[in-house]
DOLUMZA-888646 format. One record per residue (C-alpha): residue number from 1; residue in one letter; z, y, x. Coordinates in nm, 2 decimals, always signed. Example, Ala and Ser with C-alpha at 12.3 -4.5 7.8 and 13.67 -1.06 7.14 Angstrom:
2
<rec><seq>1</seq><type>A</type><Z>+0.78</Z><Y>-0.45</Y><X>+1.23</X></rec>
<rec><seq>2</seq><type>S</type><Z>+0.71</Z><Y>-0.11</Y><X>+1.37</X></rec>
This chain:
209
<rec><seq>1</seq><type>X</type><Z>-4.46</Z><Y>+0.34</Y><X>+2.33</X></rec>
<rec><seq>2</seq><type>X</type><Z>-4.75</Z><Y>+0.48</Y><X>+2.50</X></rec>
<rec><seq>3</seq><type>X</type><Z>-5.04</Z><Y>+0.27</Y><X>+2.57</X></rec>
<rec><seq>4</seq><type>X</type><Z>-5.02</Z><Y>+0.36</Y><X>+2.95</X></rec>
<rec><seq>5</seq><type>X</type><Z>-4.62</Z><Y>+0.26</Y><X>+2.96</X></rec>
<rec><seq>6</seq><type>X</type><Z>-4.76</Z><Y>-0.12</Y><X>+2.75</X></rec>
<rec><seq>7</seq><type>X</type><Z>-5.03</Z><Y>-0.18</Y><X>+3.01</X></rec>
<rec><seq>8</seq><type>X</type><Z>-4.78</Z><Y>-0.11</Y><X>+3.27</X></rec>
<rec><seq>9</seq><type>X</type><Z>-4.50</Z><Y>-0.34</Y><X>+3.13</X></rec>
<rec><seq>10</seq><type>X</type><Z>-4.80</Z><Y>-0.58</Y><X>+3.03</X></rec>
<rec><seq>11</seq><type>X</type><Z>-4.87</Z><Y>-0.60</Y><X>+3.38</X></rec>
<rec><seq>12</seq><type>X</type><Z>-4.50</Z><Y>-0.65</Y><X>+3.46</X></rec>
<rec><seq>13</seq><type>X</type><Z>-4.44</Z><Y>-0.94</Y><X>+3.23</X></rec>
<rec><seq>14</seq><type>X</type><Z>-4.70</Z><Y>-1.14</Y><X>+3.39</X></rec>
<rec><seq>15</seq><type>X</type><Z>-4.52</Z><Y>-1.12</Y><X>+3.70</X></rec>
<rec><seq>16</seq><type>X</type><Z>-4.18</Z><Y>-1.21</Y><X>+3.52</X></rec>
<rec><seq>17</seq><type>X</type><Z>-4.34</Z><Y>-1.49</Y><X>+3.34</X></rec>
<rec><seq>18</seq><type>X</type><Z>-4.52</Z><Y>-1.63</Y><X>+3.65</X></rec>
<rec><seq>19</seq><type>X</type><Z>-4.19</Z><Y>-1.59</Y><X>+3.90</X></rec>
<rec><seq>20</seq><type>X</type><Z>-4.06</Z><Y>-1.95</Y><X>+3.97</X></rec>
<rec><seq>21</seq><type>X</type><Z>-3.73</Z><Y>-2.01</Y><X>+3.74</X></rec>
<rec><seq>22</seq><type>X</type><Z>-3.57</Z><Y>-2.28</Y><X>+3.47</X></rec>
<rec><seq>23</seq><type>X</type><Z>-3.80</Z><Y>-2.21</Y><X>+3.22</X></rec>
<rec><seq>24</seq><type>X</type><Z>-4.12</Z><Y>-2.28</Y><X>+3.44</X></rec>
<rec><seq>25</seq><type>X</type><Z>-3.92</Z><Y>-2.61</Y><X>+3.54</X></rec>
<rec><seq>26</seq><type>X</type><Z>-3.84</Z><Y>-2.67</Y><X>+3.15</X></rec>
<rec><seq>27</seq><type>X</type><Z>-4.24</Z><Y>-2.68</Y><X>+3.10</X></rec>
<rec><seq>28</seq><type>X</type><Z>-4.35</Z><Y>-2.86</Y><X>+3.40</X></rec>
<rec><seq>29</seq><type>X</type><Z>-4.11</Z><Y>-3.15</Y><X>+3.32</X></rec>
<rec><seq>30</seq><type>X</type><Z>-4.17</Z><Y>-3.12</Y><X>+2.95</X></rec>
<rec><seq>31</seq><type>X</type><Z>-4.54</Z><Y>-3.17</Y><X>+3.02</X></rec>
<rec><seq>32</seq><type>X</type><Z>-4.50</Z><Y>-3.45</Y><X>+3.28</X></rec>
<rec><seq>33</seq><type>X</type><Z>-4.28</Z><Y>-3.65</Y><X>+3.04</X></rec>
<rec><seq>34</seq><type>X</type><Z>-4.46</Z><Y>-3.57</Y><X>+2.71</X></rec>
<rec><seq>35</seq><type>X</type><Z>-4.77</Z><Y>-3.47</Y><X>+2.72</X></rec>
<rec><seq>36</seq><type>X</type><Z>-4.93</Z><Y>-3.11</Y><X>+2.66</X></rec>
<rec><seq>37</seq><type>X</type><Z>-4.94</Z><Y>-3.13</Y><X>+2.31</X></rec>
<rec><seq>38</seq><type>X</type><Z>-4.57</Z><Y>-3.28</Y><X>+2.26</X></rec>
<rec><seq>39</seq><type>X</type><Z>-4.46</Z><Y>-3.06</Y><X>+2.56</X></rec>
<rec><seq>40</seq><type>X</type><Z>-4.55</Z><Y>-2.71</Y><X>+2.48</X></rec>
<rec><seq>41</seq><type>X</type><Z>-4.33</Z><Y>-2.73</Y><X>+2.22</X></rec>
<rec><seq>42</seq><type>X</type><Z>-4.08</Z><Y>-2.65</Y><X>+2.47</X></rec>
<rec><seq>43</seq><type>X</type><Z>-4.26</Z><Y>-2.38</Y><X>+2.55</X></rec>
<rec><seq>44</seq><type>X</type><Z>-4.22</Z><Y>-2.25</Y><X>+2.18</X></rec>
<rec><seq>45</seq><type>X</type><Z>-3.82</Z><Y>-2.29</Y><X>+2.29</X></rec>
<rec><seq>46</seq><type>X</type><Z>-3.89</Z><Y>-2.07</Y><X>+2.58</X></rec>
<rec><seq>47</seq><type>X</type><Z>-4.01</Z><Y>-1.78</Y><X>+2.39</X></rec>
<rec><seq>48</seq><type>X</type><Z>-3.75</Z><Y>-1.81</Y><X>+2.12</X></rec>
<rec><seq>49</seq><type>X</type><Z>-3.48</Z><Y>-1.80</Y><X>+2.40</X></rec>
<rec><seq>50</seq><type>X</type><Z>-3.69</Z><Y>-1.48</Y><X>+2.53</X></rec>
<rec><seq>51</seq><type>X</type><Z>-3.64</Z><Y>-1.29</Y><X>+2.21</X></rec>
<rec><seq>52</seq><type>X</type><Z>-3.29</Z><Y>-1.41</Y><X>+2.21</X></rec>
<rec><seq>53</seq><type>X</type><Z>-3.23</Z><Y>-1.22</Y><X>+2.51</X></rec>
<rec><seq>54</seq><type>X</type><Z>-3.43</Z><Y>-0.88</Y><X>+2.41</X></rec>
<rec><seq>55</seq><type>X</type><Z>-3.25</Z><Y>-0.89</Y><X>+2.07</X></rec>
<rec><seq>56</seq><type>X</type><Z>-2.92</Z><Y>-0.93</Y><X>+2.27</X></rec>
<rec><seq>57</seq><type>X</type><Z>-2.99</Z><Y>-0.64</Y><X>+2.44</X></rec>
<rec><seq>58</seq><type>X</type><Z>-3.15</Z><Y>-0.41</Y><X>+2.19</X></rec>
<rec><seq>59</seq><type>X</type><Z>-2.81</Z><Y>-0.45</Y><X>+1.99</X></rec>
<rec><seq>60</seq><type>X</type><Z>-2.63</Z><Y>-0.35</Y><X>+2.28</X></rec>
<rec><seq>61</seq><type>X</type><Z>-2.45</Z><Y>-0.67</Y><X>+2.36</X></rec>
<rec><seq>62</seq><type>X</type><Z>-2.62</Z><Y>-0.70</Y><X>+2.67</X></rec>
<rec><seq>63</seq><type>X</type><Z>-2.40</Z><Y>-0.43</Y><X>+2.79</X></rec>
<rec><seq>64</seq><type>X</type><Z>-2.10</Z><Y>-0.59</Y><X>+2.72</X></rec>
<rec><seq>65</seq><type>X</type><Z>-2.24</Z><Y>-0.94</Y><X>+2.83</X></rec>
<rec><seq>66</seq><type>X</type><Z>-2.33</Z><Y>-0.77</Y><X>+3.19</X></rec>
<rec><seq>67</seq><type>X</type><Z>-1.97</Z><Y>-0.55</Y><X>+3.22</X></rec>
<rec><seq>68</seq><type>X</type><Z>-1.73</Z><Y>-0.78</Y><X>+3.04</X></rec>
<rec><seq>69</seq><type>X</type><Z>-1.62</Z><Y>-1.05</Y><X>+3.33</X></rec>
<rec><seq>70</seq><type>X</type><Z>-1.50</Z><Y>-1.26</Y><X>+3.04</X></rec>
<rec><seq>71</seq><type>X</type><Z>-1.82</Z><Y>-1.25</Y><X>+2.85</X></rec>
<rec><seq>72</seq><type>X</type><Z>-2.07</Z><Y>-1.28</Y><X>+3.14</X></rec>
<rec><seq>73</seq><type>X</type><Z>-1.83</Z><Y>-1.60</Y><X>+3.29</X></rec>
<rec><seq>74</seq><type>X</type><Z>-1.88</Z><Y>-1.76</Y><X>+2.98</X></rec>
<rec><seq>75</seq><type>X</type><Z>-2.24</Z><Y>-1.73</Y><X>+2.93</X></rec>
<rec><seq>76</seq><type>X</type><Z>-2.29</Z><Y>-1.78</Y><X>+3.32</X></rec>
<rec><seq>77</seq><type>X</type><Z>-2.09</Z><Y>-2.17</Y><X>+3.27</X></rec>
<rec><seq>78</seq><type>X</type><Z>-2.28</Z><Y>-2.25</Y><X>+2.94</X></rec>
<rec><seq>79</seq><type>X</type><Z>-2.59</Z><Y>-2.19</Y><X>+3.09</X></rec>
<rec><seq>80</seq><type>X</type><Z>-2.48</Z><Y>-2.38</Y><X>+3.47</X></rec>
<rec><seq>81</seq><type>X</type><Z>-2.35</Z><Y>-2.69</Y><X>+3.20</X></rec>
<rec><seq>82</seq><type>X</type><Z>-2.68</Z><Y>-2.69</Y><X>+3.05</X></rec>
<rec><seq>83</seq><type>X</type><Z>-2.93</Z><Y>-2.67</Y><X>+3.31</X></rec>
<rec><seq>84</seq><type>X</type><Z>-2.70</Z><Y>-2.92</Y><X>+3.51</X></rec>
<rec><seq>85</seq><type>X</type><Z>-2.72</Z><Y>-3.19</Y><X>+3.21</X></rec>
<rec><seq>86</seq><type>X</type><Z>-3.06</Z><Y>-3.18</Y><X>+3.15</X></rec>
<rec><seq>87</seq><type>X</type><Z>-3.11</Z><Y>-3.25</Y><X>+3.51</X></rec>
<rec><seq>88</seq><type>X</type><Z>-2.87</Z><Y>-3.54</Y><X>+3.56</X></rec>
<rec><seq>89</seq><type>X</type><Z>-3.08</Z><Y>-3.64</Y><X>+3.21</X></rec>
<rec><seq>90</seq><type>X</type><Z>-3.41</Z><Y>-3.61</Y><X>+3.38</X></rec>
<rec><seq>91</seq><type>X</type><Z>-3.30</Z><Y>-3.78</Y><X>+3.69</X></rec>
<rec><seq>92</seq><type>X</type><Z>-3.17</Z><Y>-4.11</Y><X>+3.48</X></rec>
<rec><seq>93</seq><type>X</type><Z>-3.49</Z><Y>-4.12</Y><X>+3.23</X></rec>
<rec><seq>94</seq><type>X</type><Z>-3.65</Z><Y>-4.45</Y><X>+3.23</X></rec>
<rec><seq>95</seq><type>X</type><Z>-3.92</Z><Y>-4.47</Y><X>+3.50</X></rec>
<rec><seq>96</seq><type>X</type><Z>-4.24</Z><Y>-4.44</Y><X>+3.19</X></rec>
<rec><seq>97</seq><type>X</type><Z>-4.42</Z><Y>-4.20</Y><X>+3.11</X></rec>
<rec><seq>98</seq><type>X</type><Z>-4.34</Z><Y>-4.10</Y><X>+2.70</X></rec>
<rec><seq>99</seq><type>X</type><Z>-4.63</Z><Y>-3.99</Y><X>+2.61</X></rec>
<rec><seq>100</seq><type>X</type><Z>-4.82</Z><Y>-4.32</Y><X>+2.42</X></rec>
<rec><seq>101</seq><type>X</type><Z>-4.84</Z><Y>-4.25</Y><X>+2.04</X></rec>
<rec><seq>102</seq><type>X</type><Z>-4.67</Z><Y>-4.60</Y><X>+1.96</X></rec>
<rec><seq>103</seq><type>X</type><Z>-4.64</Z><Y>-4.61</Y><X>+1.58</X></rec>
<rec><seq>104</seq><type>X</type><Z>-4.69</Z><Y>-4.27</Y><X>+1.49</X></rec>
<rec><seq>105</seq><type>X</type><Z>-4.46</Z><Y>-4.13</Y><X>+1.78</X></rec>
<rec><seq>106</seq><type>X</type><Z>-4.18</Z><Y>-4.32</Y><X>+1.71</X></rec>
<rec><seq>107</seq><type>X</type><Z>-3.90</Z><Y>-4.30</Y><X>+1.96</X></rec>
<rec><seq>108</seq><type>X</type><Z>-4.05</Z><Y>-4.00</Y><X>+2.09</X></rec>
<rec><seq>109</seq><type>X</type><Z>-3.81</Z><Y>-3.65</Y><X>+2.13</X></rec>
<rec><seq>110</seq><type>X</type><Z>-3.86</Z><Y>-3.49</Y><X>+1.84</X></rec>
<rec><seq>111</seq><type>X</type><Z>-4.06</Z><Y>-3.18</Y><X>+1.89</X></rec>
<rec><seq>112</seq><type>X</type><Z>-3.76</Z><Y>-2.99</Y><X>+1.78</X></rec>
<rec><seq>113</seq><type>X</type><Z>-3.57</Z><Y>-3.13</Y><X>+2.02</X></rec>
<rec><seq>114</seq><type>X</type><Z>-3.79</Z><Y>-3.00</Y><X>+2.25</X></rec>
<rec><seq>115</seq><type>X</type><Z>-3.76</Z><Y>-2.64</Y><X>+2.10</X></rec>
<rec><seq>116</seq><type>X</type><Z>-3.41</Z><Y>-2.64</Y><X>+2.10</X></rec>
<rec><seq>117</seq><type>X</type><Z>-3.41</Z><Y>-2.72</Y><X>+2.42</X></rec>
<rec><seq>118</seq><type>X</type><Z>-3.66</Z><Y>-2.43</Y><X>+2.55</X></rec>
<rec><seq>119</seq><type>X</type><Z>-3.40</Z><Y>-2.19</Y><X>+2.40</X></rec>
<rec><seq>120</seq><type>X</type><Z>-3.08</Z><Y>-2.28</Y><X>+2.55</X></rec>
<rec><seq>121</seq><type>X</type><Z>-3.29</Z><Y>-2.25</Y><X>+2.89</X></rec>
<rec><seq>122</seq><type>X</type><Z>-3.37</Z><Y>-1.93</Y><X>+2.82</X></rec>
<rec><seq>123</seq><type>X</type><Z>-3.15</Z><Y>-1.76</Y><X>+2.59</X></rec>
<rec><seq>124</seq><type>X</type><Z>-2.73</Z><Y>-1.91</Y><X>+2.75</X></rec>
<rec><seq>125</seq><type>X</type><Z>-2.87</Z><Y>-1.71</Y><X>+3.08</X></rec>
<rec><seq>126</seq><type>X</type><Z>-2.71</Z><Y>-1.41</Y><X>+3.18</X></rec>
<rec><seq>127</seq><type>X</type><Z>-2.98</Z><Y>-1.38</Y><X>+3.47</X></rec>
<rec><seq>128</seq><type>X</type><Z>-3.24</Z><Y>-1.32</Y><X>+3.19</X></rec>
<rec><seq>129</seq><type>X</type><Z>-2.97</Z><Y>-1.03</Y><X>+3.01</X></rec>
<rec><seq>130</seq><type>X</type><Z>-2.91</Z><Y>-0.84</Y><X>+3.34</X></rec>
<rec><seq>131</seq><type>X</type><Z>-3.25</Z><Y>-0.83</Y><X>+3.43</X></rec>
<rec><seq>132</seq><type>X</type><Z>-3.40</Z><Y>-0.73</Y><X>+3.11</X></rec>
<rec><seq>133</seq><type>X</type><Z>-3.08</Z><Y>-0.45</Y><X>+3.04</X></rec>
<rec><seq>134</seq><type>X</type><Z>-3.24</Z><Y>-0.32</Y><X>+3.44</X></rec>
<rec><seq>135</seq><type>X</type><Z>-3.64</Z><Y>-0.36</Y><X>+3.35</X></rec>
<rec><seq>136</seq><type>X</type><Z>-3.66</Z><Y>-0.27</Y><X>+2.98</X></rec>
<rec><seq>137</seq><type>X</type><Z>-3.53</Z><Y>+0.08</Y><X>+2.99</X></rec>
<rec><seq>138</seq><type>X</type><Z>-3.76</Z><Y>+0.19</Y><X>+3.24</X></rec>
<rec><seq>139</seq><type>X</type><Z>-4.00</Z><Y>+0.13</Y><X>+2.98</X></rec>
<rec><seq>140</seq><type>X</type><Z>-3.88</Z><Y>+0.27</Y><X>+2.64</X></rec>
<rec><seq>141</seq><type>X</type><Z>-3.93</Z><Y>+0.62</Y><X>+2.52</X></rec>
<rec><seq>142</seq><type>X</type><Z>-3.55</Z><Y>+0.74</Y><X>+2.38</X></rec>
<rec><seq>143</seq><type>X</type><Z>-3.69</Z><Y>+1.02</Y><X>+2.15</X></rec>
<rec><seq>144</seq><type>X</type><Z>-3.88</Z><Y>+0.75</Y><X>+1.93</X></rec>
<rec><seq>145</seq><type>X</type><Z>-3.73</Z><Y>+0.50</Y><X>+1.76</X></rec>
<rec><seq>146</seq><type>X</type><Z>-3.60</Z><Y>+0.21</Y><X>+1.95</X></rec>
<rec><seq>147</seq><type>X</type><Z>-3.70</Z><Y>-0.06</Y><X>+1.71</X></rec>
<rec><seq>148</seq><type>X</type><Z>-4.04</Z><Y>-0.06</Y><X>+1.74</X></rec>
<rec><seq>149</seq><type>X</type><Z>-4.07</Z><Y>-0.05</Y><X>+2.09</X></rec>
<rec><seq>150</seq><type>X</type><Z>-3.81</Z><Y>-0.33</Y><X>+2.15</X></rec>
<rec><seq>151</seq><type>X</type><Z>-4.06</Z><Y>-0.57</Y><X>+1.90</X></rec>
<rec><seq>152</seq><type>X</type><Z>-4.36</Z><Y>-0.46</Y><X>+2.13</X></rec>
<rec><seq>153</seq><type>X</type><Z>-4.16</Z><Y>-0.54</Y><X>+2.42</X></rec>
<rec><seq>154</seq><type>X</type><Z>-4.06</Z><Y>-0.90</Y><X>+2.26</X></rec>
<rec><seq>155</seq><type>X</type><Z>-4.44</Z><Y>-0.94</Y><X>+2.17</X></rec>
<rec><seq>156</seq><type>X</type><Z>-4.55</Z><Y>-0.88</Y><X>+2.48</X></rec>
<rec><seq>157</seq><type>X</type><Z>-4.29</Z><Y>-1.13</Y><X>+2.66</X></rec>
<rec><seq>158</seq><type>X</type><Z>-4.36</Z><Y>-1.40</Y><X>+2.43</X></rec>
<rec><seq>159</seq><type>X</type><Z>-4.74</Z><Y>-1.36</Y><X>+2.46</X></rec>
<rec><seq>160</seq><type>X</type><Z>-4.77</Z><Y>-1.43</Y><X>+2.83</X></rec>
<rec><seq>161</seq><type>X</type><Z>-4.50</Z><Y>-1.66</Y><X>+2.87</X></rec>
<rec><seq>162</seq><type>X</type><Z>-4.71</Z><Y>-1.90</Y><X>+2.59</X></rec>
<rec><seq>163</seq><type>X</type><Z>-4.96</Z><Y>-1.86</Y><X>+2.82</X></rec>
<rec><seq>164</seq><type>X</type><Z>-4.76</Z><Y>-1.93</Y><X>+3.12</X></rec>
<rec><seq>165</seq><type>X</type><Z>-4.58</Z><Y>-2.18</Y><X>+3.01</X></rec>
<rec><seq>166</seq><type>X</type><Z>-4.86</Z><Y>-2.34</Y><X>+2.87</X></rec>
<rec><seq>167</seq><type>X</type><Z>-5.06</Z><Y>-2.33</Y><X>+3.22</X></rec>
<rec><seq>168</seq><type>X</type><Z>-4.75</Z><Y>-2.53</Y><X>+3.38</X></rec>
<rec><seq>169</seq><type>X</type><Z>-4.71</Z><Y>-2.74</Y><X>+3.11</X></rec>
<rec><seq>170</seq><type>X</type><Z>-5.12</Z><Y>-2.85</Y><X>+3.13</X></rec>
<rec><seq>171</seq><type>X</type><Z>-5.08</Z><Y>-2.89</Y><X>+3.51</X></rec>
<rec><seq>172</seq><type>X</type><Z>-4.80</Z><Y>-3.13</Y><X>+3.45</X></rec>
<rec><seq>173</seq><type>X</type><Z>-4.95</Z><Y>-3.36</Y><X>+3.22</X></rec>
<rec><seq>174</seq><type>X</type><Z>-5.26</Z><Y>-3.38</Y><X>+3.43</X></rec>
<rec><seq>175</seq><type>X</type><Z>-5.04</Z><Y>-3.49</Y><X>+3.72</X></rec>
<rec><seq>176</seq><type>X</type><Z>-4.88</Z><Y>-3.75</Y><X>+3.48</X></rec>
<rec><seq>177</seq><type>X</type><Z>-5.22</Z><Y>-3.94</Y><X>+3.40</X></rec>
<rec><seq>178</seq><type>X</type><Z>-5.24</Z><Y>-4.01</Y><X>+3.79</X></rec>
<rec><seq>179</seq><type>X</type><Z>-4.88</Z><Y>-4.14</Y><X>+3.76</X></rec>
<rec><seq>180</seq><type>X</type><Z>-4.92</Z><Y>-4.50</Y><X>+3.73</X></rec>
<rec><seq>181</seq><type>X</type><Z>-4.65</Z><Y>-4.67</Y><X>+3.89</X></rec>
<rec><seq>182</seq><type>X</type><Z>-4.28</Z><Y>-4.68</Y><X>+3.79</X></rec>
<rec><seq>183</seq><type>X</type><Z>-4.22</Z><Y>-4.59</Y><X>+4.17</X></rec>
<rec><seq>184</seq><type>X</type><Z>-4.42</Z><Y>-4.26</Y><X>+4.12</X></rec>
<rec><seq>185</seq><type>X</type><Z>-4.26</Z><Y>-4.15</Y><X>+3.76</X></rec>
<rec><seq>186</seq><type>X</type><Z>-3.89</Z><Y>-4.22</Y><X>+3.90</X></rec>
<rec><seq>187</seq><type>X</type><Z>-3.96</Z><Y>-4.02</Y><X>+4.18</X></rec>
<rec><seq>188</seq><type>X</type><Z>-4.13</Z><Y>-3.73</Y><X>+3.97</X></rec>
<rec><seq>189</seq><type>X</type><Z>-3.80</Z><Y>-3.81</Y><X>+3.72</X></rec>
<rec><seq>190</seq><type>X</type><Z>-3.57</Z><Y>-3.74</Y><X>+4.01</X></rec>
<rec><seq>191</seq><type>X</type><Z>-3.78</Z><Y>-3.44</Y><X>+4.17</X></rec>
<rec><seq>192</seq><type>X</type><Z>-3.76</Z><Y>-3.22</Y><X>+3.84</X></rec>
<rec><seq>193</seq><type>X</type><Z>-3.38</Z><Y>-3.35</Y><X>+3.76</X></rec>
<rec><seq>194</seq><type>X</type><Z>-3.29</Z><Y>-3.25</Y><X>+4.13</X></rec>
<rec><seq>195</seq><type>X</type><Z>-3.49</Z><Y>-2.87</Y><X>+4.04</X></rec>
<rec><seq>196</seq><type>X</type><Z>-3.26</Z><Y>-2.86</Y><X>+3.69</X></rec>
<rec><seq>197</seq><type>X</type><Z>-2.94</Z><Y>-2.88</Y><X>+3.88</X></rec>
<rec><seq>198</seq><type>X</type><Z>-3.04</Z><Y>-2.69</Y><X>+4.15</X></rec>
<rec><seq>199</seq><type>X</type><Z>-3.14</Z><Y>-2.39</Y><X>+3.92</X></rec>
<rec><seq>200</seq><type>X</type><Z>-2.78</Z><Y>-2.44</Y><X>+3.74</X></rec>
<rec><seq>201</seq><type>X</type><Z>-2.66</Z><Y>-2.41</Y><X>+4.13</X></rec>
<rec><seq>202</seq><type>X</type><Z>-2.88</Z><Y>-2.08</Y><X>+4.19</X></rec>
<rec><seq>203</seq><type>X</type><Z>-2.71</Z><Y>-1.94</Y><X>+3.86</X></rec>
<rec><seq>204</seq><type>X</type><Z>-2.38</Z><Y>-2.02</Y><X>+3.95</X></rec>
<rec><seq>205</seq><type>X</type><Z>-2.37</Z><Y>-1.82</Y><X>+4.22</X></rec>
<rec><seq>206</seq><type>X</type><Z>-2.54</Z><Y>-1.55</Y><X>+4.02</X></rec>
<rec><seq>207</seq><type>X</type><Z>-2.29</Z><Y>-1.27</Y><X>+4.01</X></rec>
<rec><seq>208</seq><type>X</type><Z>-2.33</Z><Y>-0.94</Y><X>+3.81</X></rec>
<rec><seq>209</seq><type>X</type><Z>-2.49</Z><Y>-0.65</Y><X>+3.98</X></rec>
């Protein structure tokens, strides 16, 4: 890949990371309910689920994904299911914030958890297939090989999405310390569980171009 082509994707996957979707949602309510250190372990989930999706498509199943009614309908539901639980979990989470390192973190998610998590967000969403089987091509040179240039691409996705991420993730835990009452964490609960489900509604309506 030519430097000029990686500065202009570069430039590209800021505005892809930045763009309002699940996986900003995912951090900002990772960070509200845990913290930024706990919490950006979600992030970690993200990027995993991003090079999910660019490995999906570098292998070519993309292309069957995005033309395979079938295929896409079942990815589509498993990602609506998901985003739609973790909402209806957010919305019932006890009105504290889970943050306090009582005993040695005891009782809190397990930060693997959390990464699991950030990579069904990201990688059981067709949205995230189509758009990288329209974007990435415009950006790969066919007479080198493909490889390569698919890992810089990955690289580069995962390197401003931590960053990203990370921001939204750090803005939501500074809003939780001026949470104080149950009153105000229920309502931020039920806020970011309504966003989950409605981002499992945007995708359900999300057909293939």
């Amino acid at each position: 890949m030519e430097l000029s082509t990686w500065l202009a994707f570069f430039a590209a996957s800021w505005a892809i990371s930045i763009s309002p979707g699940a996986g900003a949602v995912a951090a900002m309510s990772a960070g509200l309910n845990h913290g930024f250190a706990r919490g950006y372990f979600m992030t970690l989930g993200l990027v995993l689920g991003i090079w999910t999706q660019v490995l999906v498509v570098g292998l070519g199943l993309g292309a069957l994904i995005a033309t395979s009614s079938l295929a896409f309908a079942i990815v589509k539901w498993l990602g609506v299911a998901y985003l739609v639980y973790l909402g209806i979990k957010q919305w019932r989470a006890p009105a504290e914030p889970m943050v306090a390192e009582v005993d040695g973190g005891a009782g809190l998610v397990p930060r693997r958890t959390l990464v699991l998590r950030g990579w069904m967000v990201n990688a059981v969403n067709p949205k995230g297939t189509v758009f990288l089987l329209a974007v990435v091509p415009q950006f790969l040179d066919l007479a080198r090989p493909l490889a390569g240039q698919y890992a810089v691409i990955a690289a580069t996705l995962g390197f401003t999405d931590l960053v990203v991420m990370g921001v939204y993730t750090l803005l939501a835990a500074r809003v939780l310390r001026l949470l104080k009452s149950a009153r105000q964490l229920r309502l931020m609960n039920r806020t970011f569980g309504s966003l989950f489900v409605a981002a499992g509604g945007l995708l359900a309506f999300f057909k293939r171009a």
